[in-house]
N, C-alpha and C positions, 0 to 999 in steps of 0.2 A: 220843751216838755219831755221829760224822760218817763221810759215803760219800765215796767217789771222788765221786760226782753232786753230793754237797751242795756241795764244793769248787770244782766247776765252777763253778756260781754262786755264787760267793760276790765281792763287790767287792775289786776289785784295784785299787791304783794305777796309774792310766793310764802307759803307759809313755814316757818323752821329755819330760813334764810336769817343769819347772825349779821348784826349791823355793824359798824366798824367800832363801835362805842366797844358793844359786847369782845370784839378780839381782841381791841387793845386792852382789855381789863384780863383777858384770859392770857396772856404773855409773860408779868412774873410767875404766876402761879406754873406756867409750862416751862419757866426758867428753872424753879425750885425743884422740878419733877428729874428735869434731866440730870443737877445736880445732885440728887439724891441717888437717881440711878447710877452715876460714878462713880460715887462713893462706896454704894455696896458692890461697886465691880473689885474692892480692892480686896473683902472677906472670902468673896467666891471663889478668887483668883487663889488667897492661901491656901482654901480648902482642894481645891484641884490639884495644887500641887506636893500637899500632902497624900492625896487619894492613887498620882498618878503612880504606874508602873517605872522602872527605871528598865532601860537598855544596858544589860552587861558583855562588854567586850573584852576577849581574850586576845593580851598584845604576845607576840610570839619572839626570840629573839630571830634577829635579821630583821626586824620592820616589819612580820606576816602579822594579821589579825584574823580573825574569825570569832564568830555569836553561836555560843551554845544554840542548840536545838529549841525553836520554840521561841527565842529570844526577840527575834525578828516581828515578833507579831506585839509586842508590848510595846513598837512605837504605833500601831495602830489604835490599840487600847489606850493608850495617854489620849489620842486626839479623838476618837469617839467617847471618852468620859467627858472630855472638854467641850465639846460638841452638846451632847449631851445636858451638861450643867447650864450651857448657855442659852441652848434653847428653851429649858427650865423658866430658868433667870426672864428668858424675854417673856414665855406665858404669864408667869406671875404677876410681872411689869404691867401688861398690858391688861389684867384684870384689875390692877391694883388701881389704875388709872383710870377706867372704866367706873368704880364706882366714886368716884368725885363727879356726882350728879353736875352739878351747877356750875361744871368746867368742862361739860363736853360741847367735843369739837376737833379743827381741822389745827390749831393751836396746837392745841395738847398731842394731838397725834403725832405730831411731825416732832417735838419733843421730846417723846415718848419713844420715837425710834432712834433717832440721836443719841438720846441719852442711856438707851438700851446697847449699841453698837461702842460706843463710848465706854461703857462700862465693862462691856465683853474683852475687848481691846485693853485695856485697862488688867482685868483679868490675867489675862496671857503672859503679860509682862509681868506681874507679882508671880503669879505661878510658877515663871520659871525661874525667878529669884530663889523660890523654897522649894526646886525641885533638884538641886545640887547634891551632887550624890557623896558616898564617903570616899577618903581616902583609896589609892590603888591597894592591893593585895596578892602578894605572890603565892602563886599555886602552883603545881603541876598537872598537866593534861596531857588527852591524848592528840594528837596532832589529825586523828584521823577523823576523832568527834565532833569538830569545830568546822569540818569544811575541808578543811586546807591539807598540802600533801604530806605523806608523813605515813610510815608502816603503821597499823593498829601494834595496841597494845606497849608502844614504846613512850613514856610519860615524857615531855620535855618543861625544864623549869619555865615558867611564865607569869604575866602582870593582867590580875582580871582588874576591870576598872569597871566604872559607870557610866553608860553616857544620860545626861538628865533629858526626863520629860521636854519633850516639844509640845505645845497647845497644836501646832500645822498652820498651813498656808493663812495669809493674811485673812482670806474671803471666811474664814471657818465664824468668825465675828459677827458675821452679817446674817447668821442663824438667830443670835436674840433679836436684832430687831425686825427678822421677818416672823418670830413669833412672836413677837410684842403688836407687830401691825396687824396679823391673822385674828389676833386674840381679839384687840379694840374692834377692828371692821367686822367678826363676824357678831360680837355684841351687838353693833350697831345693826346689822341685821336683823335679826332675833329681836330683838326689841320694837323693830317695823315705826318708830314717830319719824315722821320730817327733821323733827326737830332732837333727835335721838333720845328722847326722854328729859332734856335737859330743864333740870329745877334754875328757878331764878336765884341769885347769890342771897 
């Protein structure tokens, strides 16, 4: 004979808890996400590498080089635009993925950062394909302007080149998908259900 009280305690299925039916149906759908997220890694990637700055270098004869004034800091601006675009890329990602009601979950997330990092990495490599710069160009400079030794005011013949845009260290990648993961988990947040809001298919 059961009470009202025995009932109370008794084990319930946690509520919002995805049964394995539910994950295995949410897997191509997390497949399709990540693949689409690589695929726009490769437009972002062109864009970046039209948007970057280039690095110009003054080759000197004997083998000297030195960077205009100023020069030095446009490989920092290549890698904070990039930086930048990619952490973009992973907010958007992760809101875009967020509203596919009926496919939230722990599935999609981990998809969703894969395929954000995936696509960032992806990125880097196009970008620096279109980030090749033109031809050398012979100048004349001053030897004292660039850095390097040399009396002011005495011009010597020389080859300005370009060095192309770097994206930076391999890790600069793993900005989309910590905005991609910030974006979905702070949704799931906000949104306060067990069960993150998720509509039935």
């Amino acid at each position: 004979m059961s009470t009202a009280l025995d009932e109370d305690f008794l084990p319930t299925e946690p509520e919002g808890r995805l049964t394995r039916d539910e994950l295995r149906g949410d897997v191509p759908a997390a497949l399709r996400l990540a693949a689409i997220l690589t695929v726009v890694g490769l437009p972002l990637g062109a864009l970046w590498g039209l948007l970057a700055p280039d690095v110009h270098v003054v080759a000197l004869p004997g083998a000297g080089t030195g960077s205009p004034a100023g020069e030095a800091d446009h490989a920092f601006d290549a890698v904070a635009i990039f930086a930048l675009m990619v952490a973009a890329y992973g907010v958007i990602a992760g809101a875009v993925a967020w509203r596919r009601r009926h496919r939230r979950g722990p599935v999609v997330l981990v998809a969703l950062v894969l395929g954000s990092v995936v696509g960032a990495f992806l990125a880097g490599r196009v970008g620096a394909l279109f980030a090749w710069s033109a031809s050398p160009v012979p100048v004349l400079v001053d030897p004292a302007a660039i850095g390097t030794s040399g009396a002011p005011g005495a011009p010597v013949p020389a080859v300005l080149t370009s060095v192309p845009a770097s994206p930076g260290p391999w890790w600069v990648v793993l900005v989309a998908g910590l905005g991609a993961a910030l974006t979905y988990v702070l949704a799931a947040i906000v949104d306060g259900h067990e069960d993150m809001g998720r509509d039935p298919a």
